[in-house]
PDB file of N, CA, C, O and CB in Angstrom:
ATOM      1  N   UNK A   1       0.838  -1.190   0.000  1.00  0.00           N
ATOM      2  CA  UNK A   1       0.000   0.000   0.000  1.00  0.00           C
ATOM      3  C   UNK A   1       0.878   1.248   0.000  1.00  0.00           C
ATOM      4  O   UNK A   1       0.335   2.292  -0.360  1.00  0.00           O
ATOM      5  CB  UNK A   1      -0.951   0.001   1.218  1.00  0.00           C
ATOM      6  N   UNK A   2       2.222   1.282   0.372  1.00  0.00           N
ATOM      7  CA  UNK A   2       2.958   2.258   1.070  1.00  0.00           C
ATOM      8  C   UNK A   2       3.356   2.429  -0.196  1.00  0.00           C
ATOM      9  O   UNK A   2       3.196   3.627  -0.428  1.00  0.00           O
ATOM     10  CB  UNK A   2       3.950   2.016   2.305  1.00  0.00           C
ATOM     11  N   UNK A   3       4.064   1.548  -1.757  1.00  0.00           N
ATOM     12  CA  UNK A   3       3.994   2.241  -2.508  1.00  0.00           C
ATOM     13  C   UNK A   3       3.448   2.571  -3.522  1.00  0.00           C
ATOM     14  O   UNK A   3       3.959   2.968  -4.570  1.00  0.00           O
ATOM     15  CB  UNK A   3       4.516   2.259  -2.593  1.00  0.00           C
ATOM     16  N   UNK A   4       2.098   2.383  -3.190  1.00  0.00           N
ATOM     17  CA  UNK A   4       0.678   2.960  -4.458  1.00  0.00           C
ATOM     18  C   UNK A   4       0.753   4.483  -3.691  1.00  0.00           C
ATOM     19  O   UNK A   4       0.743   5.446  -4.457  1.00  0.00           O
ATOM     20  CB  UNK A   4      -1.552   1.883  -4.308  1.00  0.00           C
ATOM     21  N   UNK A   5       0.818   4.732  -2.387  1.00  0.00           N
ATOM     22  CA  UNK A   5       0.907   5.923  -2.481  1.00  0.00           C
ATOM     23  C   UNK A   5       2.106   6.721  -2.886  1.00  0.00           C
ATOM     24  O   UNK A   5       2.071   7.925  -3.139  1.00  0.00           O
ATOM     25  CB  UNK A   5       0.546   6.213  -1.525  1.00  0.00           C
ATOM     26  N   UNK A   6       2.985   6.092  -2.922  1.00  0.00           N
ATOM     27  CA  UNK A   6       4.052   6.833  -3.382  1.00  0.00           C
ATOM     28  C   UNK A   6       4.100   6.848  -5.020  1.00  0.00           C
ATOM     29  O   UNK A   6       4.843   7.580  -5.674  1.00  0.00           O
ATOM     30  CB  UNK A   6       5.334   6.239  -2.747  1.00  0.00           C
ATOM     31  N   UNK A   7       3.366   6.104  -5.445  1.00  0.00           N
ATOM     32  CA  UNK A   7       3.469   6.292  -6.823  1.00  0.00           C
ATOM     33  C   UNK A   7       2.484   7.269  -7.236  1.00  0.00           C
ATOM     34  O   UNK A   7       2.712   8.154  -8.062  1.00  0.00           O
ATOM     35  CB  UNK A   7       3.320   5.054  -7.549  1.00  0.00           C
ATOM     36  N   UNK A   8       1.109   7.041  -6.490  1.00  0.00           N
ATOM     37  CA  UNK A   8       0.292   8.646  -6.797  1.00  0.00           C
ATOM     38  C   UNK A   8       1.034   9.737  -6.687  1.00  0.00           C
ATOM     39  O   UNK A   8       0.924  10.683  -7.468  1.00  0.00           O
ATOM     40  CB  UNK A   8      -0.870   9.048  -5.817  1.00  0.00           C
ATOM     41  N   UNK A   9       1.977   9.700  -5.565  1.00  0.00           N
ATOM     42  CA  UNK A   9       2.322  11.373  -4.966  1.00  0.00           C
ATOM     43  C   UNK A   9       3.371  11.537  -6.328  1.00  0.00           C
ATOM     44  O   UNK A   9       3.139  12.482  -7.082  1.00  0.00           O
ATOM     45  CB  UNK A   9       3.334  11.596  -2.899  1.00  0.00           C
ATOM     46  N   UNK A  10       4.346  10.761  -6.594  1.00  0.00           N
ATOM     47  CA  UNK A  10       4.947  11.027  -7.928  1.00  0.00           C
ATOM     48  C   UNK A  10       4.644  11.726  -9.090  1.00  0.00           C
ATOM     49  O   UNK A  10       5.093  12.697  -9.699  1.00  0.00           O
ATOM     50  CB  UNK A  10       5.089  10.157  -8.350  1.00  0.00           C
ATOM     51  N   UNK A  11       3.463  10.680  -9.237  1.00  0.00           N
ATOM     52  CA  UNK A  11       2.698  10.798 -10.838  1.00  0.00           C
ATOM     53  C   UNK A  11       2.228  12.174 -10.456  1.00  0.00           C
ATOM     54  O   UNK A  11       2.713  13.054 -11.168  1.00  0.00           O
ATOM     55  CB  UNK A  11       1.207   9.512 -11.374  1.00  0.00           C
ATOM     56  N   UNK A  12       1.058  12.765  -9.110  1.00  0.00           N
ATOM     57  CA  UNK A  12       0.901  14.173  -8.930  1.00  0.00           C
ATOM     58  C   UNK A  12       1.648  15.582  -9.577  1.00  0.00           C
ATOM     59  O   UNK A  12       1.395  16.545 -10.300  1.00  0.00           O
ATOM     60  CB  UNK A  12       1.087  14.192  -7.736  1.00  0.00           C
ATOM     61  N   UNK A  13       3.382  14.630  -8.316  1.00  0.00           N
ATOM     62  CA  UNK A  13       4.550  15.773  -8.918  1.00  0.00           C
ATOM     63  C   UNK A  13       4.659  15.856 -10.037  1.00  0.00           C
ATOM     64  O   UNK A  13       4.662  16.964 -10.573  1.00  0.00           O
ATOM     65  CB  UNK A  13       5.871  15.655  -8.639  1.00  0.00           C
ATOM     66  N   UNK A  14       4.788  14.676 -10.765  1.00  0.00           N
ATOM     67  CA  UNK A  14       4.905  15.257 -12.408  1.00  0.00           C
ATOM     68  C   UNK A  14       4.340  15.723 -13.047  1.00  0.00           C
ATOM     69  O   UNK A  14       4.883  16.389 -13.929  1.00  0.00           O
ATOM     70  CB  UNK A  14       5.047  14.750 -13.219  1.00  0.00           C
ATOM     71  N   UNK A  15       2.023  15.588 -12.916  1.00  0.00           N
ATOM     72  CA  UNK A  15       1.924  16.451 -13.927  1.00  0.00           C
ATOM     73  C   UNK A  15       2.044  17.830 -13.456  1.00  0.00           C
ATOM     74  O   UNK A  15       1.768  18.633 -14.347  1.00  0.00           O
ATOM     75  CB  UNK A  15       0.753  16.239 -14.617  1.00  0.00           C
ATOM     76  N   UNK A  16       2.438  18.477 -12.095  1.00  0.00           N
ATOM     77  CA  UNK A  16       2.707  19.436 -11.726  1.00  0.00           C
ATOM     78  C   UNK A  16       3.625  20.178 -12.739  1.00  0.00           C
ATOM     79  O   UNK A  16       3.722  21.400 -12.859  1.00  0.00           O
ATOM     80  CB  UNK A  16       3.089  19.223 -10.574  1.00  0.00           C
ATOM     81  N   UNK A  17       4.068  19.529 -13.216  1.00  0.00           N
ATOM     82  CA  UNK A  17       5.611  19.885 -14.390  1.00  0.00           C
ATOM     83  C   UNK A  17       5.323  20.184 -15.621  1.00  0.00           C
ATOM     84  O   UNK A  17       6.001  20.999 -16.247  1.00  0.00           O
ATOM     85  CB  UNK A  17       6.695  18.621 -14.718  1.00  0.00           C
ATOM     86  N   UNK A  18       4.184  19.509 -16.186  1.00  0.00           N
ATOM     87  CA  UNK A  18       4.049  19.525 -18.000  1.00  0.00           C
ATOM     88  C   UNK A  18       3.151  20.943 -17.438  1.00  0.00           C
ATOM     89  O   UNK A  18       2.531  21.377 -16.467  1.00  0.00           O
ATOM     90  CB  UNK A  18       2.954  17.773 -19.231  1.00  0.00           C
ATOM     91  N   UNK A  19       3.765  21.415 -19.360  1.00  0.00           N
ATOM     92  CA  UNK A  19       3.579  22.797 -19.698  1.00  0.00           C
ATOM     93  C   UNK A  19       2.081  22.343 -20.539  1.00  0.00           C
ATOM     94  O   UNK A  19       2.276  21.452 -21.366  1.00  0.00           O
ATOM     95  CB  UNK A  19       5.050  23.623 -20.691  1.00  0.00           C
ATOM     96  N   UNK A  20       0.817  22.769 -20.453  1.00  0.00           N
ATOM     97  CA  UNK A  20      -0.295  22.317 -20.681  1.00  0.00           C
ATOM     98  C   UNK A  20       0.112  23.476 -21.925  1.00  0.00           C
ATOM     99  O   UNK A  20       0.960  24.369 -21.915  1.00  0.00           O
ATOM    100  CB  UNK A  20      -1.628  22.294 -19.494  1.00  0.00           C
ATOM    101  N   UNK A  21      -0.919  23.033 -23.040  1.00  0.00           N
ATOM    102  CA  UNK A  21      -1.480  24.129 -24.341  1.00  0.00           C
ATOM    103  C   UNK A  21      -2.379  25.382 -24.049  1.00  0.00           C
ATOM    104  O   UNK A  21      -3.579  25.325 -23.781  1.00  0.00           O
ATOM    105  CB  UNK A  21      -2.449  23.297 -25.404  1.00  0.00           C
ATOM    106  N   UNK A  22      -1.857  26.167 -24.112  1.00  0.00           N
ATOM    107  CA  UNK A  22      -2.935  27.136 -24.025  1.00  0.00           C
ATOM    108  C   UNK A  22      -4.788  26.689 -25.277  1.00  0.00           C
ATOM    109  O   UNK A  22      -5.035  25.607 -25.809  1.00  0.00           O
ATOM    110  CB  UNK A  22      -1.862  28.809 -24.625  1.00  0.00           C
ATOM    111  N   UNK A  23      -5.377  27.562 -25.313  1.00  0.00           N
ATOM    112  CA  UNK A  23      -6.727  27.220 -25.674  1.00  0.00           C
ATOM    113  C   UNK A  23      -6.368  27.998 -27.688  1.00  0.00           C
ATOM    114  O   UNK A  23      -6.820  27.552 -28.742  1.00  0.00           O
ATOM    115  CB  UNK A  23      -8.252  28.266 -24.250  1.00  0.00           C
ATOM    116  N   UNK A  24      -5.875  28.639 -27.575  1.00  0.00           N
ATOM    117  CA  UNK A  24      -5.450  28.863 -28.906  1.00  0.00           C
ATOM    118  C   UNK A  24      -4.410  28.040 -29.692  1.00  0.00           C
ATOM    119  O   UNK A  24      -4.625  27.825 -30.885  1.00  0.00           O
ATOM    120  CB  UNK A  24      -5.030  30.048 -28.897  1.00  0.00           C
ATOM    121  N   UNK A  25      -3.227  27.538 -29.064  1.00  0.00           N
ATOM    122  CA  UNK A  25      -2.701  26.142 -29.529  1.00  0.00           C
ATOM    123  C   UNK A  25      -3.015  25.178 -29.677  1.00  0.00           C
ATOM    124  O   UNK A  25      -2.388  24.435 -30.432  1.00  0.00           O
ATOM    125  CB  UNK A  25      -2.092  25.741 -29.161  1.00  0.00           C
ATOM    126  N   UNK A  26      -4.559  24.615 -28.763  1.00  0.00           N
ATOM    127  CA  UNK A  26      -4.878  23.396 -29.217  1.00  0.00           C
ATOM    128  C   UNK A  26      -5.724  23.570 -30.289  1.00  0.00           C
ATOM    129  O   UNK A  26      -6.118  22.544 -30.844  1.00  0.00           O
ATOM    130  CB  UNK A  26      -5.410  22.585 -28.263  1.00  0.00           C
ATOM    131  N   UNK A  27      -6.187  24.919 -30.816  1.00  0.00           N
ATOM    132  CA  UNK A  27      -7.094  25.428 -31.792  1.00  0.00           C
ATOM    133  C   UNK A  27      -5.982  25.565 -32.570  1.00  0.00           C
ATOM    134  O   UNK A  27      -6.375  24.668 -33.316  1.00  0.00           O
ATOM    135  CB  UNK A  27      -8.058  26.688 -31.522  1.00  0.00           C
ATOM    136  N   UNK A  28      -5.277  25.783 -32.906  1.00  0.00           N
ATOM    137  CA  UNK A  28      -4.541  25.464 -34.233  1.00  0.00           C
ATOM    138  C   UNK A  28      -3.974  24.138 -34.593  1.00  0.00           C
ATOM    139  O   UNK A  28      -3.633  24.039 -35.772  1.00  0.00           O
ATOM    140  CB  UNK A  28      -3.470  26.285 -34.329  1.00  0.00           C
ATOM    141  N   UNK A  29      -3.748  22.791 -33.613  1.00  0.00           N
ATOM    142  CA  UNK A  29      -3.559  21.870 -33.552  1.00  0.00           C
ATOM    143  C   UNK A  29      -4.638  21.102 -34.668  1.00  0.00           C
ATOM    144  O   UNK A  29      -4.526  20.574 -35.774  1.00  0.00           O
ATOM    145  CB  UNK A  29      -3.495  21.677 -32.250  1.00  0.00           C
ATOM    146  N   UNK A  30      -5.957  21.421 -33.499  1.00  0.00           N
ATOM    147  CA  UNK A  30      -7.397  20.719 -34.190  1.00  0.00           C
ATOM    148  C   UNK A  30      -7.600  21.433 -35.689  1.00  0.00           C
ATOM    149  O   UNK A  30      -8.315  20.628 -36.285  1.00  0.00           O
ATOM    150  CB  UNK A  30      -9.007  21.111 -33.091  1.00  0.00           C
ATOM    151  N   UNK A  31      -7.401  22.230 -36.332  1.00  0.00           N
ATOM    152  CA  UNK A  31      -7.165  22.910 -37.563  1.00  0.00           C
ATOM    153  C   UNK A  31      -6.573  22.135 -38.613  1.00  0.00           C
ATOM    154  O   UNK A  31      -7.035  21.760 -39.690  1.00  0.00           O
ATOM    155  CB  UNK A  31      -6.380  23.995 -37.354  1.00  0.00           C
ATOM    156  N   UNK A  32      -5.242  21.943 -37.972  1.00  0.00           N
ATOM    157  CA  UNK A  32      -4.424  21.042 -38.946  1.00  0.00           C
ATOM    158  C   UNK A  32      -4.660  20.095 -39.000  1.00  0.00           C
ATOM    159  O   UNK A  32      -4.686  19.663 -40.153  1.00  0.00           O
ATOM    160  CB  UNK A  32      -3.322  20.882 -38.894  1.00  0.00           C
ATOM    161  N   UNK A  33      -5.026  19.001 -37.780  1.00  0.00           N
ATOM    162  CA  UNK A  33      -5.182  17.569 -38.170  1.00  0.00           C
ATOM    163  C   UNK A  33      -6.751  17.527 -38.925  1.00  0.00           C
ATOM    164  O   UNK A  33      -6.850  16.582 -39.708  1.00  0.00           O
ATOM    165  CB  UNK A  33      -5.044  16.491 -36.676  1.00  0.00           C
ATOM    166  N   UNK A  34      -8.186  18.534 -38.799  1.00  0.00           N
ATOM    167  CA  UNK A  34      -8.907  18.598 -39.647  1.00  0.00           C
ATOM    168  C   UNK A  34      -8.468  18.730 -41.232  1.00  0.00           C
ATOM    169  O   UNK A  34      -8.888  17.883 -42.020  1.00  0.00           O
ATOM    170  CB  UNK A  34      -9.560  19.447 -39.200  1.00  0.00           C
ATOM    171  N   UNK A  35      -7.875  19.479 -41.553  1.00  0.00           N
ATOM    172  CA  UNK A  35      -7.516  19.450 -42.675  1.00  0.00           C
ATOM    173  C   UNK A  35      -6.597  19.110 -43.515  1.00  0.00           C
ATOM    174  O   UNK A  35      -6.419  19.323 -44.715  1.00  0.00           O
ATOM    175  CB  UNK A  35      -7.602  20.044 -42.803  1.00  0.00           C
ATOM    176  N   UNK A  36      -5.822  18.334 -42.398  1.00  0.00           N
ATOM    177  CA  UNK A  36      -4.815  17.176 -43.058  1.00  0.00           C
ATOM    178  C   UNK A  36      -5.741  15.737 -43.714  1.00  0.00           C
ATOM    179  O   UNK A  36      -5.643  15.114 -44.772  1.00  0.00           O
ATOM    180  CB  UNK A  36      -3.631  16.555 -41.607  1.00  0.00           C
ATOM    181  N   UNK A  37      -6.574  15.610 -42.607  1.00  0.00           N
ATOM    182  CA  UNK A  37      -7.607  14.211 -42.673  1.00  0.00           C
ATOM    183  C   UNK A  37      -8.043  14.566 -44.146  1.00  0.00           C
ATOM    184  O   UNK A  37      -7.794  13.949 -45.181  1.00  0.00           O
ATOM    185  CB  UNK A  37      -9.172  14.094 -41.345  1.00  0.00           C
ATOM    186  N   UNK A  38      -8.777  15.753 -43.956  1.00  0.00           N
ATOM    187  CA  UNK A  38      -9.731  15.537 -45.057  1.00  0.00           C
ATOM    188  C   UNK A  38      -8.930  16.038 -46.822  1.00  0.00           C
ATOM    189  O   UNK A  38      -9.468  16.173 -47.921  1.00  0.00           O
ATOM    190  CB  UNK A  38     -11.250  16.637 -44.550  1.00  0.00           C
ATOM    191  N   UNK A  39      -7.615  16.180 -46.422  1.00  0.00           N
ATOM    192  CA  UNK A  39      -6.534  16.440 -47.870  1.00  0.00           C
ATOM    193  C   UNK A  39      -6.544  14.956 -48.118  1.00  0.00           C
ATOM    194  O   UNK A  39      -6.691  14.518 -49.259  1.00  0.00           O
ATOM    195  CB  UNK A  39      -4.626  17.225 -47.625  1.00  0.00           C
ATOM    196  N   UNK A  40      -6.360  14.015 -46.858  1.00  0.00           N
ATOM    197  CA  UNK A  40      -5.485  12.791 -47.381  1.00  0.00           C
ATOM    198  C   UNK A  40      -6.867  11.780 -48.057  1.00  0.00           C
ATOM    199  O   UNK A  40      -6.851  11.110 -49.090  1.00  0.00           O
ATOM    200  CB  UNK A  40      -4.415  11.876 -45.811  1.00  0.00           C
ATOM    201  N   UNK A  41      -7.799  11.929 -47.242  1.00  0.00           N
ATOM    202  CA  UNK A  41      -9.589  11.219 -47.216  1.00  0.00           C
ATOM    203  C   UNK A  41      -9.567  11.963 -48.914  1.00  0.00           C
ATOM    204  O   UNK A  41      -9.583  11.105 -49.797  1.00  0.00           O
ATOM    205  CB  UNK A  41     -11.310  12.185 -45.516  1.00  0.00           C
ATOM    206  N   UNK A  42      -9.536  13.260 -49.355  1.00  0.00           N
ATOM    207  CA  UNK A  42      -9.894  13.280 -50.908  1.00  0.00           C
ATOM    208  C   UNK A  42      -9.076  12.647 -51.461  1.00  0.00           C
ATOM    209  O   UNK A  42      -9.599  11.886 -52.274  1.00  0.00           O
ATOM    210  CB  UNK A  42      -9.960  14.488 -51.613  1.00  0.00           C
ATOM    211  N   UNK A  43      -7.268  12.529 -51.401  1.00  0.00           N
ATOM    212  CA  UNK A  43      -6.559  12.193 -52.438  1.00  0.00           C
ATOM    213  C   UNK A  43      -6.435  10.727 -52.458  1.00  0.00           C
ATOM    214  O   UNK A  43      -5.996  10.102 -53.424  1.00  0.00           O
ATOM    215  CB  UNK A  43      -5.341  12.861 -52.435  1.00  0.00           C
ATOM    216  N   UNK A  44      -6.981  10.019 -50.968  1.00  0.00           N
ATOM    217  CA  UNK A  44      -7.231   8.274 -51.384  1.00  0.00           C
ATOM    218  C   UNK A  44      -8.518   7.761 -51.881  1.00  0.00           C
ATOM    219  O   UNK A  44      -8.535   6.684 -52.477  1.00  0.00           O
ATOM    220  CB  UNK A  44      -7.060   7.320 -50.118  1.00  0.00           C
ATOM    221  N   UNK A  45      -9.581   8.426 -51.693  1.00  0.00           N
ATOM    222  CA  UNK A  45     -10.711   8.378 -52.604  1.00  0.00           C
ATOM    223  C   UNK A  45     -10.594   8.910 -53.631  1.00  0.00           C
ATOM    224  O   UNK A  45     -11.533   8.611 -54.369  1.00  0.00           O
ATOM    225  CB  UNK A  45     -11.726   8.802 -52.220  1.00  0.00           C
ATOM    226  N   UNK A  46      -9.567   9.883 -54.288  1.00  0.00           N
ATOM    227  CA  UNK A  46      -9.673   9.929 -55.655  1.00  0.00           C
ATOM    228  C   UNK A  46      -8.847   8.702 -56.288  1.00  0.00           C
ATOM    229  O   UNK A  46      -9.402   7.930 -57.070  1.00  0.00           O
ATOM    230  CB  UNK A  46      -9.186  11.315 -56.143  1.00  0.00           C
ATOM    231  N   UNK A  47      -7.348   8.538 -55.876  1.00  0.00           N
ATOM    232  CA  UNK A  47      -6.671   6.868 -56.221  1.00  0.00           C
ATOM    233  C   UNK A  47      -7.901   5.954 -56.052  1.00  0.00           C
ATOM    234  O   UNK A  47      -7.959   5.171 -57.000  1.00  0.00           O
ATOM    235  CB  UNK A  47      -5.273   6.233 -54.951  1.00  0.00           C
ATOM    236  N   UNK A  48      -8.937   5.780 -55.139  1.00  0.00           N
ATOM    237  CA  UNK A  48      -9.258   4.283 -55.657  1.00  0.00           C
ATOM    238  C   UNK A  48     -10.137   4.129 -56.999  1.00  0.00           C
ATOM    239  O   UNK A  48     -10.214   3.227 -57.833  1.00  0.00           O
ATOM    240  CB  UNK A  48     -10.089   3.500 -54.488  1.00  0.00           C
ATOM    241  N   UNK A  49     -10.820   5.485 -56.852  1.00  0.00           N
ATOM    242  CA  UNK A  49     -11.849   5.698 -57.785  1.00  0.00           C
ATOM    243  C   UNK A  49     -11.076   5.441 -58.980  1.00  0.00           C
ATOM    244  O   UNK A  49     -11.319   4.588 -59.833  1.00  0.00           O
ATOM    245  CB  UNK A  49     -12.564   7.095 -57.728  1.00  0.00           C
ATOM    246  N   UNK A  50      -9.777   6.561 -58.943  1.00  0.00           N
ATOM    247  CA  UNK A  50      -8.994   5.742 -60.291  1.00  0.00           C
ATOM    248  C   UNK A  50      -8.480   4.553 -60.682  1.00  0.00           C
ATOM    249  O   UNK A  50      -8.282   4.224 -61.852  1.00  0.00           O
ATOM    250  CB  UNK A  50      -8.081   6.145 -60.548  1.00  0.00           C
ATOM    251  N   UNK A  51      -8.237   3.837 -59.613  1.00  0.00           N
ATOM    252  CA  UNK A  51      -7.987   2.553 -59.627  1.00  0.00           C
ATOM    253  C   UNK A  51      -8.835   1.313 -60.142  1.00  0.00           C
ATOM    254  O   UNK A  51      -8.625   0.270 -60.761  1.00  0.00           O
ATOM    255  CB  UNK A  51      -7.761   2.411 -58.541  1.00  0.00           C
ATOM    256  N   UNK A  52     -10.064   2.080 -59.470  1.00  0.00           N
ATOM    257  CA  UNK A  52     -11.946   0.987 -59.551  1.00  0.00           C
ATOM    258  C   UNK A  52     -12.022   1.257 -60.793  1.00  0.00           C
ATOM    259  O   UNK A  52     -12.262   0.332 -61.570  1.00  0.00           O
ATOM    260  CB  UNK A  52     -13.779   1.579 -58.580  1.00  0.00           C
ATOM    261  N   UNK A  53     -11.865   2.383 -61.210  1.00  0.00           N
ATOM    262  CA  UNK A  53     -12.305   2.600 -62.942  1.00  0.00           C
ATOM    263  C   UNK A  53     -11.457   1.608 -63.672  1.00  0.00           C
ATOM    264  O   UNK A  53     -11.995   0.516 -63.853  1.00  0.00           O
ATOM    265  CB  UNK A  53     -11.919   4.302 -63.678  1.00  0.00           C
ATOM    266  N   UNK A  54     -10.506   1.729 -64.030  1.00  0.00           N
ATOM    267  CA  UNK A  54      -9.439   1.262 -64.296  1.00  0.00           C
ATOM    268  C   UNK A  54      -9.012  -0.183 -64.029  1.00  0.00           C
ATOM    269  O   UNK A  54      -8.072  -0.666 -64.660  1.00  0.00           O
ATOM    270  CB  UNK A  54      -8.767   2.010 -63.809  1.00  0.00           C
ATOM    271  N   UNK A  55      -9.651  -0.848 -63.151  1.00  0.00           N
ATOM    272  CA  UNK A  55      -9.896  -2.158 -63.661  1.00  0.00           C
ATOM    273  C   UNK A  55     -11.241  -2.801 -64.064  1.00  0.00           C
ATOM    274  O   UNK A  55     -11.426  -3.806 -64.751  1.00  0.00           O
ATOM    275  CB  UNK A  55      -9.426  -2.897 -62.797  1.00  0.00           C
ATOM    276  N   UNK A  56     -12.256  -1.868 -63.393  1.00  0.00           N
ATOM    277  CA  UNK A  56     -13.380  -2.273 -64.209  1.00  0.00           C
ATOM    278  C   UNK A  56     -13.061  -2.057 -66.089  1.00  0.00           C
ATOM    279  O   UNK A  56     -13.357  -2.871 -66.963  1.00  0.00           O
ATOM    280  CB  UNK A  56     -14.736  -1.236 -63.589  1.00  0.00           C
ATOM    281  N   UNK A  57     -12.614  -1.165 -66.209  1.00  0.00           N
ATOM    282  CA  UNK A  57     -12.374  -0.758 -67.763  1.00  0.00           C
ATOM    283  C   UNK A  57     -11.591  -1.946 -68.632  1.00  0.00           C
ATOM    284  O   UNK A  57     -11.636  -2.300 -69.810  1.00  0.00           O
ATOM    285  CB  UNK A  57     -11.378   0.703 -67.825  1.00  0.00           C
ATOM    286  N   UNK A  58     -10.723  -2.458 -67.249  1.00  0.00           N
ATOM    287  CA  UNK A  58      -9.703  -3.343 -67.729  1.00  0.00           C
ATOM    288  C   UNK A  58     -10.721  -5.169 -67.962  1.00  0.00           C
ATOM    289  O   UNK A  58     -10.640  -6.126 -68.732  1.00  0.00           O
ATOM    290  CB  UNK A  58      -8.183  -3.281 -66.265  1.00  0.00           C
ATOM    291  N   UNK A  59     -11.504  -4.806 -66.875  1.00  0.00           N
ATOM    292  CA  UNK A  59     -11.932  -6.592 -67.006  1.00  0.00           C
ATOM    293  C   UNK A  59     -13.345  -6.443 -67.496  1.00  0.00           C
ATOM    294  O   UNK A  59     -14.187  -7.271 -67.146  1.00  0.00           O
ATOM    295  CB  UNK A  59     -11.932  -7.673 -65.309  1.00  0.00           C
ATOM    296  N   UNK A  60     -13.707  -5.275 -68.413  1.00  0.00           N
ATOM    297  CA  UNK A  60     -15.080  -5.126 -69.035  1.00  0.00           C
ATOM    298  C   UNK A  60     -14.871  -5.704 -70.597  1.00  0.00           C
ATOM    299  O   UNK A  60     -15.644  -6.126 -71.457  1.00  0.00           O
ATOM    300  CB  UNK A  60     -15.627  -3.403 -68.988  1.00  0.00           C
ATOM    301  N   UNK A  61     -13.723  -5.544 -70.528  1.00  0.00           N
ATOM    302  CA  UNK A  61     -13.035  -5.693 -71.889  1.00  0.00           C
ATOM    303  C   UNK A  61     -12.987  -7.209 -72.415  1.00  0.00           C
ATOM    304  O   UNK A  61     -13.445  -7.456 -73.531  1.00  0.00           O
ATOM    305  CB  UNK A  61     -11.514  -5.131 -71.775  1.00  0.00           C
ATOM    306  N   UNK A  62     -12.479  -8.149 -71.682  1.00  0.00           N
ATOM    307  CA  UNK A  62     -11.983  -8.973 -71.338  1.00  0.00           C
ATOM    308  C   UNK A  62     -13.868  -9.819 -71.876  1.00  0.00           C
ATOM    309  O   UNK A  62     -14.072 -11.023 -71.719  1.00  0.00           O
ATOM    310  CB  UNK A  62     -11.109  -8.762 -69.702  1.00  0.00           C
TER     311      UNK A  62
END
């Protein structure tokens, strides 16, 4: 028991230490990973679409 508390009082001290984000850094954070997602979500739905075409085209033939 003697060291679960010592491991709380630790873990306490430390997050005493981290430098938290202010409310405008995590707003530019959430910005970028929004519009990273949705750059990468168009340019792999446009590859498959080209891809789906492109073998349908290929085995329509056939």
């Amino acid at each position: 028991m003697k060291k679960i508390k010592q491991f709380v009082m630790e873990s306490y001290g430390e997050l005493k230490k981290v430098v938290w984000p202010g409310r405008e850094s995590v707003k530019a954070s959430v910005k970028v990973v929004i519009i990273s997602t949705l750059m990468f979500a168009v340019f792999f739905g446009l590859v498959d679409f080209m891809l789906s075409q492109g073998l349908i085209g290929l085995f329509s033939t056939l």
